[in-house]
C-alpha positions in Angstrom: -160.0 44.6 129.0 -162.2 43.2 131.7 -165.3 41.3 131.4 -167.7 44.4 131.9 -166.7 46.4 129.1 -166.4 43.6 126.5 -170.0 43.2 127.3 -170.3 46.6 126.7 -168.7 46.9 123.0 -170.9 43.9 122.1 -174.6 45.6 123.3 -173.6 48.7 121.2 -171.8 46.8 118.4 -175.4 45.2 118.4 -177.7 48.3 118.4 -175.8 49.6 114.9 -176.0 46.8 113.4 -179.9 47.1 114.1 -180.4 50.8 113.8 -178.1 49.9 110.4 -180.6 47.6 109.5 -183.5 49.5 109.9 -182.1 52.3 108.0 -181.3 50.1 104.7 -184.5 47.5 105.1 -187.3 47.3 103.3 -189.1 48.5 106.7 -192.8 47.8 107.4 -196.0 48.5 105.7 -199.8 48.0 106.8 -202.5 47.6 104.3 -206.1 47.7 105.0 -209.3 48.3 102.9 -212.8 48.8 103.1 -216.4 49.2 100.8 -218.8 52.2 100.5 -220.9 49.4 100.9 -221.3 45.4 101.4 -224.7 45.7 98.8 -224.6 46.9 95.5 -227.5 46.9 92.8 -226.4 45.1 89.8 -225.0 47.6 87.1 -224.6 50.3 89.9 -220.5 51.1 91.1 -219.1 51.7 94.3 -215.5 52.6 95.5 -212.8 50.2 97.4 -211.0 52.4 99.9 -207.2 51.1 100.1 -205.6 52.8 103.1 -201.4 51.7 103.0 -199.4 52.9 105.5 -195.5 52.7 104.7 -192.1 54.6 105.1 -191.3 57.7 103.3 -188.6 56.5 101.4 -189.4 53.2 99.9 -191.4 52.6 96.6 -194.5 49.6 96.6 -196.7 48.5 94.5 -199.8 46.4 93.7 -199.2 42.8 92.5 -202.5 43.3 90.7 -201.9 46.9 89.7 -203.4 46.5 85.8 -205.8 43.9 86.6 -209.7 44.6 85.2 -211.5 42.9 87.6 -210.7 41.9 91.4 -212.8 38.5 90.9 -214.3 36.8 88.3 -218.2 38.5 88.1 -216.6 42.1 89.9 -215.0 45.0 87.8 -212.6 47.2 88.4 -214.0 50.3 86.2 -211.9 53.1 87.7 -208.4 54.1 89.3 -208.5 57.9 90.8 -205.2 59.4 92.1 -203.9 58.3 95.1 -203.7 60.9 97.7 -200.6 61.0 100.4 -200.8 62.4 104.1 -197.5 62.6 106.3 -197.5 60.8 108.6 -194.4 62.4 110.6 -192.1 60.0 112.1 -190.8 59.2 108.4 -193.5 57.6 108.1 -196.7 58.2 105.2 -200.2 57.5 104.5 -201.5 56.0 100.9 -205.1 56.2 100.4 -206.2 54.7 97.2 -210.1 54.2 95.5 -210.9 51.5 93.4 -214.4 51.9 91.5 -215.9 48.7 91.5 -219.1 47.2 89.2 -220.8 44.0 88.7 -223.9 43.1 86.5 -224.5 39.8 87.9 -226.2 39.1 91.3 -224.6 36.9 93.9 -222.6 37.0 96.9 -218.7 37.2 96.1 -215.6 37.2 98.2 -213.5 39.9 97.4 -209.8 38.3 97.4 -207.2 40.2 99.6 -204.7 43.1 97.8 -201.3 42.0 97.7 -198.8 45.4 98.5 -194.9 44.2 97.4 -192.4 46.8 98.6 -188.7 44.8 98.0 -188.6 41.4 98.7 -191.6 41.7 100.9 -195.2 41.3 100.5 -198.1 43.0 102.6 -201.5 41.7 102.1 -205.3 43.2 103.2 -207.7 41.4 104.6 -210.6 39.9 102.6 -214.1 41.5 102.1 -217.7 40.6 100.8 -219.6 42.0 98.2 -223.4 41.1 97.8 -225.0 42.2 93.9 -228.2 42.3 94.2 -230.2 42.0 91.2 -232.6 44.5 89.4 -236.5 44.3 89.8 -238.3 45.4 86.9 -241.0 47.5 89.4 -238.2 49.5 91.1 -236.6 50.5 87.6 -237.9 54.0 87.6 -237.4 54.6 90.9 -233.7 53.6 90.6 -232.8 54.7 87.3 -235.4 57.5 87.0 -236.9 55.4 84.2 -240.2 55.6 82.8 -243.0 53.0 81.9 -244.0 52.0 77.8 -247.2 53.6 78.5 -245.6 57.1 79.5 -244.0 57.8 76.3 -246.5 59.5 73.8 -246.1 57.9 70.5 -243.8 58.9 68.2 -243.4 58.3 63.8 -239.5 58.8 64.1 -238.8 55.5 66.5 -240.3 53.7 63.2 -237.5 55.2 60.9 -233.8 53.6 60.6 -230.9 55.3 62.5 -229.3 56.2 59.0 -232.2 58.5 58.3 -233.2 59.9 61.6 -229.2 60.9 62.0 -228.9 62.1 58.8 -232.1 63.8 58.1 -230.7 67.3 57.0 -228.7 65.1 54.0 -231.3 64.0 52.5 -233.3 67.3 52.7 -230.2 68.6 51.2 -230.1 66.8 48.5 -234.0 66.8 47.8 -233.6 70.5 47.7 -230.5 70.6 45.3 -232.9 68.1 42.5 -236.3 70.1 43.0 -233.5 73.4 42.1 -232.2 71.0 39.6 -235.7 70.6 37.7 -236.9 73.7 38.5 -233.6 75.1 36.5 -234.7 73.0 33.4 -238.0 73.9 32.9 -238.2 76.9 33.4 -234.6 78.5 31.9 -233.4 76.0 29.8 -236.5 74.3 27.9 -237.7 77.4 27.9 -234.6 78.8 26.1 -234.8 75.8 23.6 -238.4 76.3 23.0 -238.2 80.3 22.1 -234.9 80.0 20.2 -235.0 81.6 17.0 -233.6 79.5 14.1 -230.4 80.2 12.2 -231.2 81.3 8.8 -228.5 79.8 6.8 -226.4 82.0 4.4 -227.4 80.9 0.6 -223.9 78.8 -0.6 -223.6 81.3 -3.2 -223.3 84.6 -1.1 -221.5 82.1 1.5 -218.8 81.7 -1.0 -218.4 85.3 -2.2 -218.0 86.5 1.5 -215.2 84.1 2.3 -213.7 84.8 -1.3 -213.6 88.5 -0.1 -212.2 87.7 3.1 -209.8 85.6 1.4 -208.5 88.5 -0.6 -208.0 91.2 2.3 -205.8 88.7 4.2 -202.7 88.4 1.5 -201.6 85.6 2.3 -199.7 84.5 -1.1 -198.1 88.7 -1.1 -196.6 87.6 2.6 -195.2 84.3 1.2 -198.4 81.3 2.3 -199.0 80.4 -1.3 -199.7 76.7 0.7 -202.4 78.5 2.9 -203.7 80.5 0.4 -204.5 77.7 -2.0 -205.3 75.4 0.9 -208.0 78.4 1.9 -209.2 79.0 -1.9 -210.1 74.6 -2.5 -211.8 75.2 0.4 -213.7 77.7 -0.4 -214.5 76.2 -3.7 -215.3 72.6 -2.3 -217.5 73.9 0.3 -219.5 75.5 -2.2 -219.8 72.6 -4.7 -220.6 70.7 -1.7 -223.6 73.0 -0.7 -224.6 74.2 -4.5 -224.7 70.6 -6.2 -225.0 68.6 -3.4 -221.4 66.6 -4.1 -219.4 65.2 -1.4 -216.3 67.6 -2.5 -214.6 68.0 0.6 -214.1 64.1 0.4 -213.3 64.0 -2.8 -209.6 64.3 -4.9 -209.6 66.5 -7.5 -209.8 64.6 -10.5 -212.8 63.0 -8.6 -214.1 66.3 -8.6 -213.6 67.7 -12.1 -214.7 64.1 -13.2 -218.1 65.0 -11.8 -218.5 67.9 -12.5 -218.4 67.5 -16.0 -220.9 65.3 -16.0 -222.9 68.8 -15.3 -224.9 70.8 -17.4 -224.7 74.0 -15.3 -220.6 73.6 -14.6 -219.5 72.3 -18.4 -218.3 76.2 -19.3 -216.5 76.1 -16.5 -215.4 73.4 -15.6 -211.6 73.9 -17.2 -211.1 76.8 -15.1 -211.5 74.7 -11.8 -209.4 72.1 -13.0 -206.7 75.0 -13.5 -207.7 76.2 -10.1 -207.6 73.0 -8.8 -204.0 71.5 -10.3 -202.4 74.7 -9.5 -203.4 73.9 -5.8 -202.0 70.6 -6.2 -198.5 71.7 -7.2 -198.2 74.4 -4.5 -199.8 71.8 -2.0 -197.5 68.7 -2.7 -194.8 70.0 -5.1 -193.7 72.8 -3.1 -193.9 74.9 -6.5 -193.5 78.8 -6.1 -196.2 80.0 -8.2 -195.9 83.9 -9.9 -198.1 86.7 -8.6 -200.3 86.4 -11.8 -200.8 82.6 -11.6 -202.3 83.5 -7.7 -204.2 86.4 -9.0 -205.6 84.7 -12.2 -206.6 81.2 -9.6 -208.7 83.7 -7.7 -210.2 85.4 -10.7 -210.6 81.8 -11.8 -212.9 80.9 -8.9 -214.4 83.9 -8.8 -215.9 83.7 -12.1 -216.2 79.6 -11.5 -218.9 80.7 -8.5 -220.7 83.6 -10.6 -221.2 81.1 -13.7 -222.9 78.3 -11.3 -225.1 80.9 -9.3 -228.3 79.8 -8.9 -230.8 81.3 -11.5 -234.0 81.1 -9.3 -233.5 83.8 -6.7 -232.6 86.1 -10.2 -235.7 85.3 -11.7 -237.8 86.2 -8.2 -235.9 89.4 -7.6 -237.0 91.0 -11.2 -240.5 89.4 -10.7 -241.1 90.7 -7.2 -239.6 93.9 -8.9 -242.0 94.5 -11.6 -244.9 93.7 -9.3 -244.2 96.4 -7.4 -243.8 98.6 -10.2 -246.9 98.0 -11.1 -248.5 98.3 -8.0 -246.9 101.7 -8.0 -248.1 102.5 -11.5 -251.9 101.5 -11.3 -253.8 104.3 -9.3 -256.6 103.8 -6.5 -259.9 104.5 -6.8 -262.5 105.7 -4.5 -263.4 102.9 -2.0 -259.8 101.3 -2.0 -260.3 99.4 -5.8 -257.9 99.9 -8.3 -258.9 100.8 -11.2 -258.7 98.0 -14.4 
């Protein structure tokens, strides 16, 4: 092999190992950026432009990339989606905005973006961004502010938040209490005032009635001899109760007969209680089966018992109320609407 084409192998044994190289590099990248504006109004925003310029086929990034402010006094408020242009050539354009904000005046130097792809790093060059501040005669031309004196006056502003929020709660419940009190005077007071009193049922009649009712339910023919004399005490010490006035119902029975004999008005029959009463006992707590006739006769028993302490009063007013109007009926009218004597 002669000089001329060993030189030859080597150029081309040269160009793929380049063309090699350039195919599996990192490649190159430009980065470049630029403001809307170098003056900004404290508080107002404007946007970074990033412009990157890269390969097709390799991935970069910002070192920065989740940072919340590009300097100490300048924000970084806002990332919008990048937007890609080909660029042919394998080759593609990144343009990126960053929204920037400050709300303190000065002049400050905007540090240079660092772009990594691989091993390498690209960086942009350096920019200045002067916040100016606010004056206080301008505000309502740049924020379409008004002056103090503009606003008409207005009783809410004096209020708390809570309230002024939350107004239609309160008339809510102002509402349900003025329906609350209207309810009670007018329906219910008004009921209790106009309610007619219960006349109470005389003891004696009281007892005869349950007695009665006592009777049509057979409860000692169907086998309840306990109910039926538990019933028929009842009966009997609610009525002593309401006809002497005696605490019966809290009362044992030989507390009862003890008292009761004591009585002018229950002396004659007083024995036929007690029978009443220690029949009750033994059915009640001995579990004794009593005959048919000893239930019938304990109900005669306290039947008669209730008739013999009746009251004697309402008697005595139903003859007298009855021979007055006999008499009445008897004596005949004379001319001018006077009877005659």
């Amino acid at each position: 092999m002669n000089r001329y084409n060993l030189l030859k192998i080597s150029v081309l044994s040269t160009a793929v190992v380049a063309v090699s190289l350039s195919a599996f590099g990192n490649g190159s990248a430009t980065i470049s950026t630029r403001l809307d504006s170098t003056d900004l109004l404290m508080g107002k925003q404007t946007a970074l432009h990033v412009e990157i310029i890269q390969d097709k086929n390799v991935i970069g990034g910002f070192t920065n990339e989740l940072a919340d402010t590009i300097c100490q006094y300048v924000e970084i408020v806002g990332r919008p989606e990048a937007d890609t242009v080909d660029l042919g050539n394998n080759r593609i354009q990144i343009n990126r905005d960053l929204i920037l904000q400050s709300f303190d005046s000065g002049l400050y130097v905007l540090p240079p973006l660092q772009y990594v792809i691989g091993s390498d790093t690209f960086e942009s060059s350096q920019l200045s961004l002067r916040v100016m501040p606010v004056n206080v005669d301008t505000l309502a031309d740049i924020h379409g502010y008004k002056s103090v004196e503009e606003f008409p006056f207005n009783f809410l502003d004096l209020l708390p938040d809570f309230i002024v929020d939350y107004w239609w709660l309160y008339l809510l419940i102002i509402f349900i209490a003025v329906a609350g009190v209207c309810v009670y005077l007018f329906v219910i007071k008004k009921e209790n005032i106009v309610a007619v009193p219960v006349k109470l049922v005389p003891p004696y009649e009281e007892a005869m009635q349950r007695l009665e009712e006592l009777k049509n339910r057979k409860l000692w023919q169907a086998g309840q001899e306990k109910e039926y004399y538990t019933e028929l005490t009842d009966i009997l010490r609610n009525y002593i109760d309401r006809r002497f006035d005696i605490n019966a119902m809290e009362m044992t029975s030989s507390q009862i007969i003890s008292t009761l004999r004591k009585n002018k008005e229950t002396k004659a029959v007083n024995e036929q209680l007690g029978k009443i009463l220690e029949m009750a006992d033994f059915v009640k707590f001995a579990k004794v089966r009593p005959l048919p006739d000893d239930n019938e006769a304990s109900y005669q028993r306290a039947v008669n018992f209730v008739n013999e302490t009746r009251p004697v009063i309402a008697e005595v007013e139903s003859v007298q109320d009855k021979d007055s109007k006999t008499v009445d009926a008897q004596t005949p009218i004379a001319e001018g609407g006077q009877k005659n004597s």
